[in-house]
C-alpha positions in Angstrom: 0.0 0.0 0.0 1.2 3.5 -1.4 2.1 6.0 1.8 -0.1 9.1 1.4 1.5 11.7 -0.6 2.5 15.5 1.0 -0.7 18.0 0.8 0.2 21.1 -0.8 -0.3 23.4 2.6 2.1 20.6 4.1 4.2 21.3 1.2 4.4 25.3 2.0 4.5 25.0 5.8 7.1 22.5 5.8 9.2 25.1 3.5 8.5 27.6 5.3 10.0 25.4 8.4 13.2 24.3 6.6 14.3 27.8 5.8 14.3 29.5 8.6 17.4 30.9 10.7 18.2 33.7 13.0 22.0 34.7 13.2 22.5 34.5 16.7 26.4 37.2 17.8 28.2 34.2 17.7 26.9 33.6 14.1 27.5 37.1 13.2 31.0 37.7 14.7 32.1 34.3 12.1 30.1 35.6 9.3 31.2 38.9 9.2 35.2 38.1 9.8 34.4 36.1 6.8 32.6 38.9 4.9 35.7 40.9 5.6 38.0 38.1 4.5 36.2 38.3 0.9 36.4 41.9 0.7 39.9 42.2 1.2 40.6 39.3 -1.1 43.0 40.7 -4.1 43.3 44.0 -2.4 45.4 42.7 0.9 49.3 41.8 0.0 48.2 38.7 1.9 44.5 36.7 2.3 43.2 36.8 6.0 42.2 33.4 7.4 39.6 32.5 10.3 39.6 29.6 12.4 36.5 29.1 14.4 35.9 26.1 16.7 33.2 24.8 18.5 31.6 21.7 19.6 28.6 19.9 17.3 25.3 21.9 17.7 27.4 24.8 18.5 26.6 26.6 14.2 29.6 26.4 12.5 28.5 24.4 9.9 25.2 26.9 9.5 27.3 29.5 9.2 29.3 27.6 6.1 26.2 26.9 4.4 25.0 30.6 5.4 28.0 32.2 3.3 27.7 29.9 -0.1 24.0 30.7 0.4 25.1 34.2 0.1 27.1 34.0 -2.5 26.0 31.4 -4.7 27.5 29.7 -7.9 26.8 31.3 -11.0 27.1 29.1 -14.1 26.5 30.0 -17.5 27.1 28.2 -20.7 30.8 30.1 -21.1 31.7 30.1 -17.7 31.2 28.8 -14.1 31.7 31.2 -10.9 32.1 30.2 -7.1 32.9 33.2 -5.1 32.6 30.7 -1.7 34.2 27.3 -1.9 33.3 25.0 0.7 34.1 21.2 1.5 34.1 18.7 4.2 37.7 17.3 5.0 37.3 13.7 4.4 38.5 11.6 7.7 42.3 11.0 8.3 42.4 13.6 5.1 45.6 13.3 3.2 46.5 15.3 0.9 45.3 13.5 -2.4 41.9 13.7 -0.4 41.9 17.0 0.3 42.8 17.7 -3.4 40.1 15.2 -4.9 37.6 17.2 -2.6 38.3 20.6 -4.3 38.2 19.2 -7.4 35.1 17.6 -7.1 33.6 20.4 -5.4 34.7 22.9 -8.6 33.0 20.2 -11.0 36.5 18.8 -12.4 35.6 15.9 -14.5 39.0 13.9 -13.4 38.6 15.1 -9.8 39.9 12.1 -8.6 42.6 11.3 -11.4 46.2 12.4 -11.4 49.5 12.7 -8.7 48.8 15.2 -5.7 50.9 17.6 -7.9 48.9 17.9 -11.1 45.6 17.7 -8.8 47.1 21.0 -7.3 47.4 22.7 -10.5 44.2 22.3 -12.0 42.8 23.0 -8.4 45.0 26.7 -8.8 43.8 27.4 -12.4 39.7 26.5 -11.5 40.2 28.6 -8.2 41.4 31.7 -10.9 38.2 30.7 -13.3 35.8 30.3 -11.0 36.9 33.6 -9.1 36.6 31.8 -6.0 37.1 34.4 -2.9 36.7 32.2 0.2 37.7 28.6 0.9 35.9 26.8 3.8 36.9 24.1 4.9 34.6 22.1 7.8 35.7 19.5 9.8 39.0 20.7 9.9 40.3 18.4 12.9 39.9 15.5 10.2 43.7 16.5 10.3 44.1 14.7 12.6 44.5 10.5 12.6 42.6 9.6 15.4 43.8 6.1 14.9 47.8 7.6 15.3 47.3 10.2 17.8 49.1 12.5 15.6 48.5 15.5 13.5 49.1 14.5 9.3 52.0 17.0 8.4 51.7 16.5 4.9 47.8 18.1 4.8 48.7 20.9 7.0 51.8 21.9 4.5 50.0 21.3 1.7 47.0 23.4 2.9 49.9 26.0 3.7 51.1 26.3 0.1 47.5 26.7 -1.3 46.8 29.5 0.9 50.5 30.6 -0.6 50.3 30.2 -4.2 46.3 31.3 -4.6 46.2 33.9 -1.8 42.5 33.2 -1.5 41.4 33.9 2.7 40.2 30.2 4.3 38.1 30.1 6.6 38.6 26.5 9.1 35.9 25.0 11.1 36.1 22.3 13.4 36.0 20.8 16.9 38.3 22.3 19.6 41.3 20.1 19.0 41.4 21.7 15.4 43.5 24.3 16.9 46.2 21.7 17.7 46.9 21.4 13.9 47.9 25.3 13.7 49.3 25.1 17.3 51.7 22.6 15.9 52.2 24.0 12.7 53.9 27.3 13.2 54.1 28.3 9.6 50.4 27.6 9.0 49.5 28.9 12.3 50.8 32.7 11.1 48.5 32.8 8.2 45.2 32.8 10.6 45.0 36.0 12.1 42.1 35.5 14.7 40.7 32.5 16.4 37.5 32.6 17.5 35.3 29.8 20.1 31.8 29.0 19.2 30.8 28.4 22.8 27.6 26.6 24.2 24.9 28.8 26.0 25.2 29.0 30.1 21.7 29.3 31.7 23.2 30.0 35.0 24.7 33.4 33.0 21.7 36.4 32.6 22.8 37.6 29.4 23.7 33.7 28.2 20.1 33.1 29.2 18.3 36.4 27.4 20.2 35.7 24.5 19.0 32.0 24.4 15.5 32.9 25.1 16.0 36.0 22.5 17.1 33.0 19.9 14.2 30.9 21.0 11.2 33.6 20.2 13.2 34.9 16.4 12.7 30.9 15.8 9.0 30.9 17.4 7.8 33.6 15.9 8.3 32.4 12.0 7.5 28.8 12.4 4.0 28.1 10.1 1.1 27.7 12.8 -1.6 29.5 13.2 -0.3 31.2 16.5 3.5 31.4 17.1 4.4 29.0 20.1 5.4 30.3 23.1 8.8 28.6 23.8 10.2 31.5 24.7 8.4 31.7 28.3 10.6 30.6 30.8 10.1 26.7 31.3 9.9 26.0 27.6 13.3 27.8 27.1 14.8 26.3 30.2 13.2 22.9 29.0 14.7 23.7 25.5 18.3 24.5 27.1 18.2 21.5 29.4 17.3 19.4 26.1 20.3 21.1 24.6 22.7 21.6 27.3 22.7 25.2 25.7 24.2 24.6 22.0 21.5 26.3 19.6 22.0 23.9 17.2 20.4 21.1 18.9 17.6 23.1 20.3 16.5 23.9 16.7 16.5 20.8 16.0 14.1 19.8 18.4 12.3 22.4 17.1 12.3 21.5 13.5 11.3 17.8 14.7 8.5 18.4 16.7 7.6 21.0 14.2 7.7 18.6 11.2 5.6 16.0 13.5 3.0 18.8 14.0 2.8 19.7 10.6 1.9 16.0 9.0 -0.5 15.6 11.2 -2.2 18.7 10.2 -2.2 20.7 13.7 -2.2 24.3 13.8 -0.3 24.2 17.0 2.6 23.5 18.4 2.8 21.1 21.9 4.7 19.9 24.5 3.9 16.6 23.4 5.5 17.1 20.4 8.5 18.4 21.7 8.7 15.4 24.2 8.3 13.0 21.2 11.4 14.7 19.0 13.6 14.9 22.5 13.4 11.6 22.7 13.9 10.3 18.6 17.2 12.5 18.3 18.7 14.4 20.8 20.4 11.7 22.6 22.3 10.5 19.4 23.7 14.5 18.8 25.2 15.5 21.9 29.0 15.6 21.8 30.8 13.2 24.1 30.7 14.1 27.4 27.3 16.0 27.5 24.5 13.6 29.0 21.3 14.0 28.4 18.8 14.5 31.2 17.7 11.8 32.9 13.6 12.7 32.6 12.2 14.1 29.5 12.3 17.8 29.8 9.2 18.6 28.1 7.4 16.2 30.3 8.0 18.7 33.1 4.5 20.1 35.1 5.5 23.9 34.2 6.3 23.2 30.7 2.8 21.0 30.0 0.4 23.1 31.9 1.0 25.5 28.7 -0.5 22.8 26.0 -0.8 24.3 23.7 2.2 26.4 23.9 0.3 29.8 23.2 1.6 33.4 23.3 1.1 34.7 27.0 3.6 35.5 30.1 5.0 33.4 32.5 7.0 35.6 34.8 9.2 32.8 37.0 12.5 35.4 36.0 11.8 38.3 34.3 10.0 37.6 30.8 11.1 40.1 29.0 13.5 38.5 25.6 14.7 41.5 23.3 15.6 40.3 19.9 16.5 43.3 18.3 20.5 42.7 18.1 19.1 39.2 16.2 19.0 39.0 12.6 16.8 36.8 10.7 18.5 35.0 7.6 16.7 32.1 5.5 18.7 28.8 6.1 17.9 26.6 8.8 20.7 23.8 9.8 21.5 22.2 13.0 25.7 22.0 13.3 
């Protein structure tokens, strides 16, 4: 038996779901040093390059897909132009991988043909076609063989003569230990000018907390129901944070799962229930290692259900009051 196919008002609401994002300071301060990065490309005697770290959940992979968003391919029947290149560094990435990536990534039809040396001069001649102004490179500390306990030299060097020979700005996101790779590499270390730590949100911290909560109510207030859901009031934020031990990432995703739930079934509301259901499908399998999740369901909490459904009102336990007037919306939603 054929499953029933999507309705067209599921259709809309679901894409009205799947594109929403709200650059959060910790979004912007990446996305701008980036933005500044391409503007000084060609101009600057040498490219400025960003590292920014951060565990899973924590955006940097939102913010990659933010900037190609913002600068997308253009390809014509002449010519093909990528002002942002972005990859993911394939595990224990040599340098042949790395290579085969860009390639790939630039639409080489031989991407994975050749010696590491003729790889890297196609991969200089298609950066100068396709006018690329920004490399991104996520999941930098695939530099590292896990399996060896030891950093692989040759990438790092041969990541340090592209930056050389095409002076295009790179921008490097990854875990923490990604910073080992330009701690230990002192040559590569001096082409990255500023360092900057994605970190998770602290509850127990007021401005952490209004900024959360800020985050929260941007999200809320564009998801498709009839009334935006109040998850902003205090227990469903704190619920929402406890669910996420305070990395963004993961809280939207909650969000997008208990919204997608709600939508297929046609409700024009949002509920605890919901949220309860998606806690419990995914959150446990994305925290990073040594974040445990809480041992009861937060959105099973007394506070947090006595609000089904969660509609707009006040529940002053701290002061309600979420300003969200240093947040600016954008229009991709992504959970890393």
């Amino acid at each position: 038996m054929m499953s029933k196919g999507l309705t067209s008002r599921q259709i809309a609401r679901l894409s009205v779901l799947h594109s929403i994002l709200v650059e959060t300071p910790q979004f912007r301060s990446v996305y701008d040093a980036a933005e500044r990065a391409m503007q000084m490309s060609g101009i600057a005697a040498e490219p400025s390059c960003l590292l920014a770290t951060g565990l899973s959940g924590s955006g940097k992979s939102t913010i990659a897909k933010a900037l190609v968003h913002g600068h997308p391919a253009i390809e014509t029947e002449f010519r093909r132009t990528m002002p942002v290149l972005m990859i993911d560094v394939p595990a224990a990435a040599t340098a042949k991988g790395l290579a085969t990536s860009l390639l790939a990534a630039m639409k080489d039809n031989n991407y994975a043909r050749g010696s590491v040396a003729s790889q890297t001069e196609r991969i200089y001649r298609l950066i100068r076609e396709c006018e690329v102004r920004l490399l991104i490179l996520d999941e930098f500390q695939h530099l590292i063989d896990e399996d060896k306990r030891k950093i692989i030299q040759t990438s790092a060097d041969w990541l340090k003569s592209l930056i050389n020979m095409t002076k295009v700005p790179v921008l490097l996101l990854g875990i923490h230990k990604s910073q080992r790779i330009l701690d230990y590499n002192e040559q590569l270390r001096r082409r990255f000018s500023r360092i900057i730590e994605l970190h998770p949100y602290d509850w127990g911290i007021e401005a952490h907390r209004k900024d959360f909560r800020g985050v929260i109510k941007a999200i809320a207030s564009r998801l498709p129901f009839d009334q935006a859901p109040d998850l902003w009031n205090h227990s469903a934020a704190f619920a929402l944070y406890q669910a996420s031990s305070g990395l963004i990432g993961h809280a939207i995703h909650v969000i997008r799962k208990a919204s997608e739930a709600a939508i297929l079934a046609d409700e024009t509301v949002l509920s605890p229930t919901r949220l309860a259901e998606a806690y419990d499908q995914v959150i446990v399998n994305l925290l990073p290692r040594g974040y445990a999740a809480p041992r009861n369901n937060p959105f099973l909490d007394e506070k947090v259900l006595e609000r089904t459904p969660l509609q707009p009102g006040a529940l002053s336990l701290i002061n309600d009051s979420v300003d969200t007037k240093h947040l600016r919306p954008h229009d991709v939603l992504t959970t890393r």
